[in-house]
mmCIF file as gemmi writes it, N, C-alpha and C atoms, coordinates in Angstrom:
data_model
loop_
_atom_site.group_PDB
_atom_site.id
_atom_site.type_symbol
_atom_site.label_atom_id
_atom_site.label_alt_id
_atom_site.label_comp_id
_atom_site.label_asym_id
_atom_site.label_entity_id
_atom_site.label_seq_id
_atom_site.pdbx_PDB_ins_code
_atom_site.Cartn_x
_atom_site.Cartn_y
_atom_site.Cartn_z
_atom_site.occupancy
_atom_site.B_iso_or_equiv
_atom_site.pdbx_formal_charge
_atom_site.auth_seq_id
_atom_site.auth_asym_id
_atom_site.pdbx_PDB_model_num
ATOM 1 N N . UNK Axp A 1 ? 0.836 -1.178 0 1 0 ? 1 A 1
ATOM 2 C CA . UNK Axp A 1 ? 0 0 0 1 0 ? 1 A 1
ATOM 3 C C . UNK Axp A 1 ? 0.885 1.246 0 1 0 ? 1 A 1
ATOM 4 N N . UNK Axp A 2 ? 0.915 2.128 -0.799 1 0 ? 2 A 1
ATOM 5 C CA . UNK Axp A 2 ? 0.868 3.305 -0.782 1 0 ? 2 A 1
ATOM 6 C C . UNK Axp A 2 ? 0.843 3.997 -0.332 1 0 ? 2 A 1
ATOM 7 N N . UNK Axp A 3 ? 1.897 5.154 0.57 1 0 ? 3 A 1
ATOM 8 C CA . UNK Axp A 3 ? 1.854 6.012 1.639 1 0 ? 3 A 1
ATOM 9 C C . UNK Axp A 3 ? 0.84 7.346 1.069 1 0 ? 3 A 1
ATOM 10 N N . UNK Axp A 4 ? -0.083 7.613 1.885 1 0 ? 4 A 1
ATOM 11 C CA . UNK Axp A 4 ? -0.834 8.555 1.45 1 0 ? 4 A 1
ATOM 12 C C . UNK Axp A 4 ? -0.378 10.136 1.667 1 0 ? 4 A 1
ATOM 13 N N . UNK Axp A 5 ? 0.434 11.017 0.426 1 0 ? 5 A 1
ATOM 14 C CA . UNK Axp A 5 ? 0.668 12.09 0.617 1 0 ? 5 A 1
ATOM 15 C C . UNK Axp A 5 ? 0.389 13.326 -0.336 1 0 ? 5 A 1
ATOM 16 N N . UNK Axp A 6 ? 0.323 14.07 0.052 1 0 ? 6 A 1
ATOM 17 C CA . UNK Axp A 6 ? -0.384 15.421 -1.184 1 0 ? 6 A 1
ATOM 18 C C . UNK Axp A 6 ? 0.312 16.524 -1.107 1 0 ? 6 A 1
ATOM 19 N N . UNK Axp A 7 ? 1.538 16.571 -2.128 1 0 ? 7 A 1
ATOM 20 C CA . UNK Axp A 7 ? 2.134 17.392 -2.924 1 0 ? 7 A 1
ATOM 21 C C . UNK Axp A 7 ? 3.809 17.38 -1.838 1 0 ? 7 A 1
ATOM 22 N N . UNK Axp A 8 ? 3.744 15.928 -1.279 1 0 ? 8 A 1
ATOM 23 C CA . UNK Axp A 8 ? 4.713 15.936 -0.144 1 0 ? 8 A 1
ATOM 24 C C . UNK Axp A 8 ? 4.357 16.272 0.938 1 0 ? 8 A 1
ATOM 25 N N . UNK Axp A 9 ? 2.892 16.474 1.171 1 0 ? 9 A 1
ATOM 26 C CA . UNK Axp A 9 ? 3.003 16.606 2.685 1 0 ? 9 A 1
ATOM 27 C C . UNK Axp A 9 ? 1.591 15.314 3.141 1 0 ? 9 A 1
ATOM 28 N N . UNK Axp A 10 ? 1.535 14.839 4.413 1 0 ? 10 A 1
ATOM 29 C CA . UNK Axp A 10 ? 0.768 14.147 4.926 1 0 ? 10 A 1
ATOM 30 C C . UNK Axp A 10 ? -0.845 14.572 5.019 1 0 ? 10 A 1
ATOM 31 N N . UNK Axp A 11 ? -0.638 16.22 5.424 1 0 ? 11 A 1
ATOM 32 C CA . UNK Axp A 11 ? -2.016 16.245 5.778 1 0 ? 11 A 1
ATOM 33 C C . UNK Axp A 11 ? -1.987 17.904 5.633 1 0 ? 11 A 1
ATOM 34 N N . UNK Axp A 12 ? -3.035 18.79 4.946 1 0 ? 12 A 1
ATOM 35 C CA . UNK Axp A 12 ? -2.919 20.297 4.6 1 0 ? 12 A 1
ATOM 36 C C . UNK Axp A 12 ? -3.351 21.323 5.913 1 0 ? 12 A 1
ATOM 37 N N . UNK Axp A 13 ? -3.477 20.681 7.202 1 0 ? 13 A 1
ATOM 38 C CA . UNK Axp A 13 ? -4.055 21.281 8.229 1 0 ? 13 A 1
ATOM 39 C C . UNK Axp A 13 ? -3.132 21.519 9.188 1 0 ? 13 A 1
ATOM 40 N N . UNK Axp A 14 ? -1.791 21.123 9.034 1 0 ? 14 A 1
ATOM 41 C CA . UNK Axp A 14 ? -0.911 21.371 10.44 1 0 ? 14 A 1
ATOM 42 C C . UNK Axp A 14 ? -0.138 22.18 10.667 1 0 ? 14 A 1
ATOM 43 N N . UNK Axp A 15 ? -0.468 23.273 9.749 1 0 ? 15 A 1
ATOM 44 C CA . UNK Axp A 15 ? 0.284 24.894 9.992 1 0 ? 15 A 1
ATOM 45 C C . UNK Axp A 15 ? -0.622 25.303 10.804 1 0 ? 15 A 1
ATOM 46 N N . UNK Axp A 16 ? -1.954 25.344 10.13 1 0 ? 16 A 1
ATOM 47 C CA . UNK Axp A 16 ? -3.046 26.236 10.68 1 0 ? 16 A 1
ATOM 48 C C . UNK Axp A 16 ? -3.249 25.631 12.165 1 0 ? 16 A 1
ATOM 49 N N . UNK Axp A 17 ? -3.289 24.264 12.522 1 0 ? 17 A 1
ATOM 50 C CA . UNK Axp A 17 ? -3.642 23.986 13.601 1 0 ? 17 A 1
ATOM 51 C C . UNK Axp A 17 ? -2.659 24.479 14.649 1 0 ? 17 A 1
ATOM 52 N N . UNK Axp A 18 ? -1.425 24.108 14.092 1 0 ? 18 A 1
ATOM 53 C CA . UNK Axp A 18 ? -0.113 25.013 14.976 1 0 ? 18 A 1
ATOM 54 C C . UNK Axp A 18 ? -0.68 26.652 15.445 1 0 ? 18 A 1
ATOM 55 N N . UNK Axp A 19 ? -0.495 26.921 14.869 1 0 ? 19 A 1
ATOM 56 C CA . UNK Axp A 19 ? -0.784 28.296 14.487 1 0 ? 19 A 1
ATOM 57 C C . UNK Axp A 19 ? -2.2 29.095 15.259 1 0 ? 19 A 1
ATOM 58 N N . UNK Axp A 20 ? -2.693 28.269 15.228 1 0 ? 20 A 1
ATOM 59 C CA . UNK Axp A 20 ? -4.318 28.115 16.219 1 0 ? 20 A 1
ATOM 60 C C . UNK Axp A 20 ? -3.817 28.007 17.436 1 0 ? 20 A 1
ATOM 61 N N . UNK Axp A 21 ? -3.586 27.109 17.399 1 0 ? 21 A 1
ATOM 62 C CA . UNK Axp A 21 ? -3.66 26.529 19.261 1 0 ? 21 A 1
ATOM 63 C C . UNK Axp A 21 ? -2.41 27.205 19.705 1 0 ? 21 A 1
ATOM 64 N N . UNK Axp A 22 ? -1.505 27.695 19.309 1 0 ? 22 A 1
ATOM 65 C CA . UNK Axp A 22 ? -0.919 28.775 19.937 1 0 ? 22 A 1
ATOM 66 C C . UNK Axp A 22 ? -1.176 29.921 20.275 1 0 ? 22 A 1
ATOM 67 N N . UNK Axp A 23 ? -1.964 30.899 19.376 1 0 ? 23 A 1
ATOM 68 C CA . UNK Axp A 23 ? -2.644 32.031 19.239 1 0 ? 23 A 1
ATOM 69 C C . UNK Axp A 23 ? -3.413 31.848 20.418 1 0 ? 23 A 1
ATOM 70 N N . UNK Axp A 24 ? -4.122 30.475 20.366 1 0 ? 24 A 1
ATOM 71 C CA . UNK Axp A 24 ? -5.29 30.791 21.79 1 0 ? 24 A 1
ATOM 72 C C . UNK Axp A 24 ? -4.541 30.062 22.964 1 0 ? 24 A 1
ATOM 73 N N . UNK Axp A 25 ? -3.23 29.66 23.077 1 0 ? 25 A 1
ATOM 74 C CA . UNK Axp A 25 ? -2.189 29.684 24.403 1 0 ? 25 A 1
ATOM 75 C C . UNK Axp A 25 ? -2.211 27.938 24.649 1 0 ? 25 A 1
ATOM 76 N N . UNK Axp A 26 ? -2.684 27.419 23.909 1 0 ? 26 A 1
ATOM 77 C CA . UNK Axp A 26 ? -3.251 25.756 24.446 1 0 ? 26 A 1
ATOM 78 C C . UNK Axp A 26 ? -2.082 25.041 24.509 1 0 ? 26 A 1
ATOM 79 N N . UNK Axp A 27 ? -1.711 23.977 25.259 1 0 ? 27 A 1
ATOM 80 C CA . UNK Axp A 27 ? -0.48 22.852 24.908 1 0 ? 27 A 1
ATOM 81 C C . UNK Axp A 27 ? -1.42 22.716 23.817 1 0 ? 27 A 1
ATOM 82 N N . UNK Axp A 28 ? -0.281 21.306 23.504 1 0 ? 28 A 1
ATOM 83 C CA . UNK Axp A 28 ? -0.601 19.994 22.769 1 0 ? 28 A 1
ATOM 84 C C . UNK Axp A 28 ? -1.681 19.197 23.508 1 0 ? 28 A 1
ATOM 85 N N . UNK Axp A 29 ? -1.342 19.121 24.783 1 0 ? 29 A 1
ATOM 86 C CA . UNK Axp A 29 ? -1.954 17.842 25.426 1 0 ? 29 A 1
ATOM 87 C C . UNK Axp A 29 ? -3.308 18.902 25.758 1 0 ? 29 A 1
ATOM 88 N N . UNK Axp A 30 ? -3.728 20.018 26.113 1 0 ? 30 A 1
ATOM 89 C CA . UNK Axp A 30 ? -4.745 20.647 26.441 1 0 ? 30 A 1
ATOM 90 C C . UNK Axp A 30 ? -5.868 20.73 25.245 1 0 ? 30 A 1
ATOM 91 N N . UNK Axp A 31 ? -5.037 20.71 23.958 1 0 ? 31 A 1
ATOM 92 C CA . UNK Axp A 31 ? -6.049 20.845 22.564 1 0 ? 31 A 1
ATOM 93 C C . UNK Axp A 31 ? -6.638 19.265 22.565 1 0 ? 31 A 1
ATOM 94 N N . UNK Axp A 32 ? -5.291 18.151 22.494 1 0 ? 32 A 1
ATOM 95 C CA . UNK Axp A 32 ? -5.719 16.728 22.611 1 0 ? 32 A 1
ATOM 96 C C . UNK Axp A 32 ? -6.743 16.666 23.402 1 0 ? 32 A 1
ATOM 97 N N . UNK Axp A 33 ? -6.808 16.991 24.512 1 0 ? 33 A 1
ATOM 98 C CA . UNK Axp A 33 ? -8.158 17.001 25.864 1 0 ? 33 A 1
ATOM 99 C C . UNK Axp A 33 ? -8.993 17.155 25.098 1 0 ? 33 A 1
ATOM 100 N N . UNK Axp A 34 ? -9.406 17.952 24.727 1 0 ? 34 A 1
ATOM 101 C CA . UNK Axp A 34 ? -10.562 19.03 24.457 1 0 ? 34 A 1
ATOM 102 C C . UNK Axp A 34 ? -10.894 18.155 22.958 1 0 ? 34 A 1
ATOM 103 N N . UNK Axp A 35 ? -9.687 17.243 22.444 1 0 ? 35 A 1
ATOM 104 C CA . UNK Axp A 35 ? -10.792 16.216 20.933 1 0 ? 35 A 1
ATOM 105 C C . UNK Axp A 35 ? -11.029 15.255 21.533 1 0 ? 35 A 1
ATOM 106 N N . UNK Axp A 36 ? -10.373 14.927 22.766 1 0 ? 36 A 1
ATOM 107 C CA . UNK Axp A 36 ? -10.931 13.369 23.664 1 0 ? 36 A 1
ATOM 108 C C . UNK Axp A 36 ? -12.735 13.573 23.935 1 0 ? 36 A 1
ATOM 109 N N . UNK Axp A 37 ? -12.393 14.758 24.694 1 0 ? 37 A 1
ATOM 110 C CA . UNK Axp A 37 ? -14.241 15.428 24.688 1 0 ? 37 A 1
ATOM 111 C C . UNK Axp A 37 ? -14.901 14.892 23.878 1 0 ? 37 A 1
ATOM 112 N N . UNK Axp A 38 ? -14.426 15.109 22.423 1 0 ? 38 A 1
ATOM 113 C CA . UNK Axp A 38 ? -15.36 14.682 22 1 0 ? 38 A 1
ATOM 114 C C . UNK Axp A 38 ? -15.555 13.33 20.893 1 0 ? 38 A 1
ATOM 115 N N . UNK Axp A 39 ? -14.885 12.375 21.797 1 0 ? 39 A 1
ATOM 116 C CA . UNK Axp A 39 ? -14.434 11.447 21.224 1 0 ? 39 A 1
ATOM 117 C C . UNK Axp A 39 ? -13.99 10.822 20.452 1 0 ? 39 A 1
ATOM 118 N N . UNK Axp A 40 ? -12.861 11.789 20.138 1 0 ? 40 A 1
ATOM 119 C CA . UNK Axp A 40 ? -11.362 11.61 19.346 1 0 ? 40 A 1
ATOM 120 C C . UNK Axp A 40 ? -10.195 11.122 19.745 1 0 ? 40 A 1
ATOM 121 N N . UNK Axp A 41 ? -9.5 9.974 19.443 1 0 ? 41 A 1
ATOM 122 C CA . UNK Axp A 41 ? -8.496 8.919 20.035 1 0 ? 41 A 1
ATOM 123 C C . UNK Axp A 41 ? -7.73 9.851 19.787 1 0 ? 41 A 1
ATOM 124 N N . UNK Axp A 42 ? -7.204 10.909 20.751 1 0 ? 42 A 1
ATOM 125 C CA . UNK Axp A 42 ? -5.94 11.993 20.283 1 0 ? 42 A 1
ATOM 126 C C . UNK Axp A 42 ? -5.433 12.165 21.258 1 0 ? 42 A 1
ATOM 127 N N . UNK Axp A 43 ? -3.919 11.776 21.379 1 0 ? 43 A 1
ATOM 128 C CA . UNK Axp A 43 ? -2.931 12.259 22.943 1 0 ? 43 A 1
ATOM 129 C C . UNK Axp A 43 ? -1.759 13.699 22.413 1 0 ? 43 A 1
ATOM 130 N N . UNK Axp A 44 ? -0.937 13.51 22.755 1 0 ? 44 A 1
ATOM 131 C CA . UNK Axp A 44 ? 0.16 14.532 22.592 1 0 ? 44 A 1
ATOM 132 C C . UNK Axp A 44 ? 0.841 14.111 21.303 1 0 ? 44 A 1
ATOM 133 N N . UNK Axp A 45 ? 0.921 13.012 21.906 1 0 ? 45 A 1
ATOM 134 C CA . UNK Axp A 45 ? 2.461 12.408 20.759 1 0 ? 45 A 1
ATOM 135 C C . UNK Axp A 45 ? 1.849 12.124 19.376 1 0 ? 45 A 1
ATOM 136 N N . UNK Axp A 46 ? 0.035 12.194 19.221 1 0 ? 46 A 1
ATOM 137 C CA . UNK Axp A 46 ? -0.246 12.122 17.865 1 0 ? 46 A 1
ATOM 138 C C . UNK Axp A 46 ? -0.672 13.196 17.466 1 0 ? 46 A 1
ATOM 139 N N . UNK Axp A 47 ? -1.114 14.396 18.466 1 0 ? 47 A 1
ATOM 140 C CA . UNK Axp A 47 ? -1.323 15.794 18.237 1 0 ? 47 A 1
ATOM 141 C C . UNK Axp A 47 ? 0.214 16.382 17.289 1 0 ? 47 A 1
ATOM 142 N N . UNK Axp A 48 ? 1.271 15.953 17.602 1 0 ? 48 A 1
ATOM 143 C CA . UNK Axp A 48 ? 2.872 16.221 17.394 1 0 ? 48 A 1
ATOM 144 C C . UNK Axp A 48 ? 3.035 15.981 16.114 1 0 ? 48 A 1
ATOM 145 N N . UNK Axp A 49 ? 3.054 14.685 15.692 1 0 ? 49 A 1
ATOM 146 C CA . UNK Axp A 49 ? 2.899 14.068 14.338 1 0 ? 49 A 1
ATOM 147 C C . UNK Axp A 49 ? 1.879 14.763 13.781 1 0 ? 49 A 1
ATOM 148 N N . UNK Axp A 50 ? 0.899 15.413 14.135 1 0 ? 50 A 1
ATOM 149 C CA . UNK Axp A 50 ? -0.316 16.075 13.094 1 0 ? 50 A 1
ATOM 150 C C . UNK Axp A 50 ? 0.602 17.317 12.62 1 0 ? 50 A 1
ATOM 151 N N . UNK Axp A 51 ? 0.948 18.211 13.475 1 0 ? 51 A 1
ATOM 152 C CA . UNK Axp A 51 ? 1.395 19.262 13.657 1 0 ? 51 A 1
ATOM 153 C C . UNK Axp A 51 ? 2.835 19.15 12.556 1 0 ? 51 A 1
ATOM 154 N N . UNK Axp A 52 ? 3.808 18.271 12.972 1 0 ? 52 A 1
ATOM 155 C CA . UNK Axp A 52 ? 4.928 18.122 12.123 1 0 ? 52 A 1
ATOM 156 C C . UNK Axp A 52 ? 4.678 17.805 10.813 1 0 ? 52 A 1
ATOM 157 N N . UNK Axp A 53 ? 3.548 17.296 10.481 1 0 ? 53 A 1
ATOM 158 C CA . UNK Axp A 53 ? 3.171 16.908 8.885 1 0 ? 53 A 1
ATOM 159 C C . UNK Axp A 53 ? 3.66 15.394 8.891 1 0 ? 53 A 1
ATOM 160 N N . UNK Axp A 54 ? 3.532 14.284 9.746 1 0 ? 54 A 1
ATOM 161 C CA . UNK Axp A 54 ? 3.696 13.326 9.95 1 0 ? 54 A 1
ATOM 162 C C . UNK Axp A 54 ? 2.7 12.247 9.765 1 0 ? 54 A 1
ATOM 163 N N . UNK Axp A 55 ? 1.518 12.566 9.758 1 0 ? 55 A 1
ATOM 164 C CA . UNK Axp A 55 ? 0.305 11.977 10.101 1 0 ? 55 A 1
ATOM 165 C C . UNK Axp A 55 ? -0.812 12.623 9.427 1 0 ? 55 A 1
ATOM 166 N N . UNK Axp A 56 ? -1.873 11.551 8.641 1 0 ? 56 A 1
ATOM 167 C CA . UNK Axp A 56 ? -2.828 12.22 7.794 1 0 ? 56 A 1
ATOM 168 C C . UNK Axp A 56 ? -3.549 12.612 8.918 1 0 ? 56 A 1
ATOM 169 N N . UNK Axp A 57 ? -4.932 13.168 8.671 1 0 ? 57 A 1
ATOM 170 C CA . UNK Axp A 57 ? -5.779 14.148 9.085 1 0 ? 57 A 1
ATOM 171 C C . UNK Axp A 57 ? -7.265 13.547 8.68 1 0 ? 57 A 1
ATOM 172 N N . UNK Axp A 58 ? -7.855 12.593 9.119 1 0 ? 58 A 1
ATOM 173 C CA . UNK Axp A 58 ? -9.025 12.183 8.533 1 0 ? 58 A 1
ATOM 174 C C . UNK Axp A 58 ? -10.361 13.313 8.465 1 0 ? 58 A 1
ATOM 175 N N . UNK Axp A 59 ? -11.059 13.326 8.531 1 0 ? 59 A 1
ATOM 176 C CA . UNK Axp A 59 ? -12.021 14.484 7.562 1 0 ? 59 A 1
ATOM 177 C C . UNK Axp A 59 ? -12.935 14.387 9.172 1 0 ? 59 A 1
ATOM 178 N N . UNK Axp A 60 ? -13.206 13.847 9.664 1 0 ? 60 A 1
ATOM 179 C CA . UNK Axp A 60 ? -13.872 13.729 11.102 1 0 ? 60 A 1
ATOM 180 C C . UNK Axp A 60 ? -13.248 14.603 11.955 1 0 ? 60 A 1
ATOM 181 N N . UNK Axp A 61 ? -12.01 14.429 11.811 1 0 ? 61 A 1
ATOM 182 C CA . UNK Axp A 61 ? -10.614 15.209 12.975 1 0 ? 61 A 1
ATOM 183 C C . UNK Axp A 61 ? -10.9 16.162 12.388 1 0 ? 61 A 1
ATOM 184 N N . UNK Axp A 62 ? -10.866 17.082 11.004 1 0 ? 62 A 1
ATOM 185 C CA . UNK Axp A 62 ? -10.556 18.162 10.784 1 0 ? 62 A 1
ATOM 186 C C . UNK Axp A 62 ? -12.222 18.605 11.114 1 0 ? 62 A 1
ATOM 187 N N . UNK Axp A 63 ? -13.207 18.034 11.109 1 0 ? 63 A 1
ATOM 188 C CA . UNK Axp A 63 ? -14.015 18.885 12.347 1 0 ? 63 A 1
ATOM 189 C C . UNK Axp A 63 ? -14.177 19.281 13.723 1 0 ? 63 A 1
ATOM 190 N N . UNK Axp A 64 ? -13.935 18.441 14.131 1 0 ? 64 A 1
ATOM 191 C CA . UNK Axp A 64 ? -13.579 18.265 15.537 1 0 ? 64 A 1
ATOM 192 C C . UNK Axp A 64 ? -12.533 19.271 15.977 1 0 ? 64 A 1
ATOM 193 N N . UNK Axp A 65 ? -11.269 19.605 15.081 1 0 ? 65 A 1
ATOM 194 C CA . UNK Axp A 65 ? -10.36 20.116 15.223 1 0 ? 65 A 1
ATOM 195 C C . UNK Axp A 65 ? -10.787 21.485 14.971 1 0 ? 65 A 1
ATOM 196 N N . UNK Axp A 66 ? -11.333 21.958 13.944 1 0 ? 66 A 1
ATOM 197 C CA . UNK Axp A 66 ? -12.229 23.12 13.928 1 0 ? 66 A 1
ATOM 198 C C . UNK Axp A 66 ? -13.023 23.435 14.983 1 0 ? 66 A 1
ATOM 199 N N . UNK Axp A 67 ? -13.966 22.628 15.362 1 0 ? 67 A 1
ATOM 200 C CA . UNK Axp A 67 ? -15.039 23.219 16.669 1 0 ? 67 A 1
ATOM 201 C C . UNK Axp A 67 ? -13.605 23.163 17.969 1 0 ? 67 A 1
ATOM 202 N N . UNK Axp A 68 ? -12.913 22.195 18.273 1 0 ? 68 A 1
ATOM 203 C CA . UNK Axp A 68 ? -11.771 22.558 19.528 1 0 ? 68 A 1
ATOM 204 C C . UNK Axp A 68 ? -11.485 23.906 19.778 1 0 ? 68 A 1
ATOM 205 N N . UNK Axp A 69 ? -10.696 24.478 18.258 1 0 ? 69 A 1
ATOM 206 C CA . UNK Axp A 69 ? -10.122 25.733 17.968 1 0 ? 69 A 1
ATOM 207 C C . UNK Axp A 69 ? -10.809 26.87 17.666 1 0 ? 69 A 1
ATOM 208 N N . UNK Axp A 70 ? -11.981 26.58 17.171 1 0 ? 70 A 1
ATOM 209 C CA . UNK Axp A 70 ? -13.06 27.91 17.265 1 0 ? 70 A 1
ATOM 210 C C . UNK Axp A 70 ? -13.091 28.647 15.728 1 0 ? 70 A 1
ATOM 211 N N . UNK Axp A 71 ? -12.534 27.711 14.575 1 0 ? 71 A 1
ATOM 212 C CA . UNK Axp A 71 ? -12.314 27.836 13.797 1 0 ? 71 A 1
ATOM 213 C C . UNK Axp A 71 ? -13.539 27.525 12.726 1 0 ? 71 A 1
ATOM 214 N N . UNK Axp A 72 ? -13.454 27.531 11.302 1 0 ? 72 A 1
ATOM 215 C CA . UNK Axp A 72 ? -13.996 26.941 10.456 1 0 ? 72 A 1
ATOM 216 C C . UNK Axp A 72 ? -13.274 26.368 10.088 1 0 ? 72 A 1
ATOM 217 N N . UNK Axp A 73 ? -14.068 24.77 8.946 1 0 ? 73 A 1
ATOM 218 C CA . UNK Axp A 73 ? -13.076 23.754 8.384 1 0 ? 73 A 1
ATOM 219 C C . UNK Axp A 73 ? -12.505 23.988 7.042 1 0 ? 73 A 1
ATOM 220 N N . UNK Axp A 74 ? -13.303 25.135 6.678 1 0 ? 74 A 1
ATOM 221 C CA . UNK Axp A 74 ? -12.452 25.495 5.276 1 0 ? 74 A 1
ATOM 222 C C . UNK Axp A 74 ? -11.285 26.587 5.55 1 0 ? 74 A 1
ATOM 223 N N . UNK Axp A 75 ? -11.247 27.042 6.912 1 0 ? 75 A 1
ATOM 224 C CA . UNK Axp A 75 ? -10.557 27.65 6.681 1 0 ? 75 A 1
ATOM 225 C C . UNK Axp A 75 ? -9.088 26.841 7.206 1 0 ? 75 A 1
ATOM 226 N N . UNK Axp A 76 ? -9.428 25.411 8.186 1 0 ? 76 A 1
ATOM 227 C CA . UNK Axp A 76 ? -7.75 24.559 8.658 1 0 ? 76 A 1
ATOM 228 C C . UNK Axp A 76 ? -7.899 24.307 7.04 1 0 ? 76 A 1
ATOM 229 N N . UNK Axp A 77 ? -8.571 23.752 6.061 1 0 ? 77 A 1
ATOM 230 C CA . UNK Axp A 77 ? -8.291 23.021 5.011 1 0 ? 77 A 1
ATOM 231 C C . UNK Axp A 77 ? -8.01 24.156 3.697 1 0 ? 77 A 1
ATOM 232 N N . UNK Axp A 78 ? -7.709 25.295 4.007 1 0 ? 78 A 1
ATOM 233 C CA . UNK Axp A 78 ? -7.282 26.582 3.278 1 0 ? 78 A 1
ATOM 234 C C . UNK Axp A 78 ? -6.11 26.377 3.155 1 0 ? 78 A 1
ATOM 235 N N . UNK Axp A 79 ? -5.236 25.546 3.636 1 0 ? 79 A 1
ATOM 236 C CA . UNK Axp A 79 ? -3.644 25.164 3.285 1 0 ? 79 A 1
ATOM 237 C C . UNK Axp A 79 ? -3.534 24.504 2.183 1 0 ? 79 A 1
ATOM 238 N N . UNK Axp A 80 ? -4.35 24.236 1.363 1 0 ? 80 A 1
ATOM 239 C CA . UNK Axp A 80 ? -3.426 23.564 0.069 1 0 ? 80 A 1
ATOM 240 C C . UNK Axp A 80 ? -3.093 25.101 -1.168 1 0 ? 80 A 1
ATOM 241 N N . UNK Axp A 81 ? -3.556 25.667 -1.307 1 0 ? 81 A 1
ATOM 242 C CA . UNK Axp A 81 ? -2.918 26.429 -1.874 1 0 ? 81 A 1
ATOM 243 C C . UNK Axp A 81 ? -1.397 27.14 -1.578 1 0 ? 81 A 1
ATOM 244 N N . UNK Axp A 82 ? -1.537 26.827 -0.36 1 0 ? 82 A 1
ATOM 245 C CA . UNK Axp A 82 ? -0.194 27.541 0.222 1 0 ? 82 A 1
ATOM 246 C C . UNK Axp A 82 ? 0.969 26.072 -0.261 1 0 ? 82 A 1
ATOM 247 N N . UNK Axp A 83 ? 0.429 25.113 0.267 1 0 ? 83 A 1
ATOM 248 C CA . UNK Axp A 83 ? 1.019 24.147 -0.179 1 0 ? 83 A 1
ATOM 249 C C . UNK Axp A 83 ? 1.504 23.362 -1.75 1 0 ? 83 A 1
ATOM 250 N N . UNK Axp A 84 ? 0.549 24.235 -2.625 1 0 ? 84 A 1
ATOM 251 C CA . UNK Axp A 84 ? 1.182 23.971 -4.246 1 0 ? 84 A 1
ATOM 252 C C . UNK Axp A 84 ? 1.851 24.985 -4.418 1 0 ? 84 A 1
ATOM 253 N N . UNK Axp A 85 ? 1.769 25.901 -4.028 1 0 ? 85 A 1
ATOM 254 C CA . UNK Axp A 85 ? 2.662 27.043 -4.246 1 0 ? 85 A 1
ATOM 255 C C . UNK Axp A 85 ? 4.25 27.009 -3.587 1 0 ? 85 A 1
ATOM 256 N N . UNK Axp A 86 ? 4.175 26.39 -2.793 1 0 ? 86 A 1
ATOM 257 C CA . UNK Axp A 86 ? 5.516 25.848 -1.966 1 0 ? 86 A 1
ATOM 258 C C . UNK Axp A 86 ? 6.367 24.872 -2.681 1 0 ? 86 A 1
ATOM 259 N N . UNK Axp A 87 ? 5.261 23.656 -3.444 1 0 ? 87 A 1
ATOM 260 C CA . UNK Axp A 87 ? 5.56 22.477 -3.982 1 0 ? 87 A 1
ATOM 261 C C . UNK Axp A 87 ? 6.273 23.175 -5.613 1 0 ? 87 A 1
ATOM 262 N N . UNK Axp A 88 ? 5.524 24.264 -5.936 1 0 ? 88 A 1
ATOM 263 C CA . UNK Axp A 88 ? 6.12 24.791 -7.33 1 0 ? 88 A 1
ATOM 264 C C . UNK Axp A 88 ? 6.916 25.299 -7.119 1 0 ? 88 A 1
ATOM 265 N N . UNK Axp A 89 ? 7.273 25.852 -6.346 1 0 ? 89 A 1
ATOM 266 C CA . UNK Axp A 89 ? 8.848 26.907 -5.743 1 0 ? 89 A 1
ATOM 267 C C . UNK Axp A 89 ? 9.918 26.419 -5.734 1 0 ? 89 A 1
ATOM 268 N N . UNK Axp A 90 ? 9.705 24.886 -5.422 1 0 ? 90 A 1
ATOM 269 C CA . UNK Axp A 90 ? 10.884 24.129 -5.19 1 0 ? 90 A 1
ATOM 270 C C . UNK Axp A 90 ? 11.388 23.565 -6.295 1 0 ? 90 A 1
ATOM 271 N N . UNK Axp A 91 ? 10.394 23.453 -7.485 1 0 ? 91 A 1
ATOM 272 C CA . UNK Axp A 91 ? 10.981 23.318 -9.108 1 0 ? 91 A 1
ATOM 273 C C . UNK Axp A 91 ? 11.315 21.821 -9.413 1 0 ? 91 A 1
């Protein structure tokens, strides 16, 4: 099987989620809490891998991850443009 990746990266949401949960002061493990809530298998060490671009992002999480952060989902999933544009830069 086939490692699942898009344009070299794992998953188009783990700037913005970085980027989020800092802005509003959260650990890792405090954002993880708050997707356990709502019954999302998420600790630190896979919050980490999301964040590093290590780990896909299933389409459930990126709601969940939206309502955590106070966000909309088009706007964590607003990273692929940033991300072909990165991918063309590099030539």
């Amino acid at each position: 099987m086939q490692p699942i990746q898009f344009y070299g990266q794992k998953n188009i949401t783990s700037r913005r989620i970085q980027e989020t949960r800092k802005r509003l002061g959260l650990s890792q493990d405090q954002l993880a809490a708050r997707l356990q809530v709502m019954n999302v298998n998420m600790d630190q060490q896979i919050l980490s891998r999301i964040e590093r671009n290590l780990r896909i992002v299933t389409d459930y999480e990126v709601v969940c991850f939206a309502r955590a952060l106070g966000v909309s989902e088009s706007w964590l999933l607003g990273g692929f443009d940033e991300i072909a544009a990165k991918s063309q830069t590099k030539g």
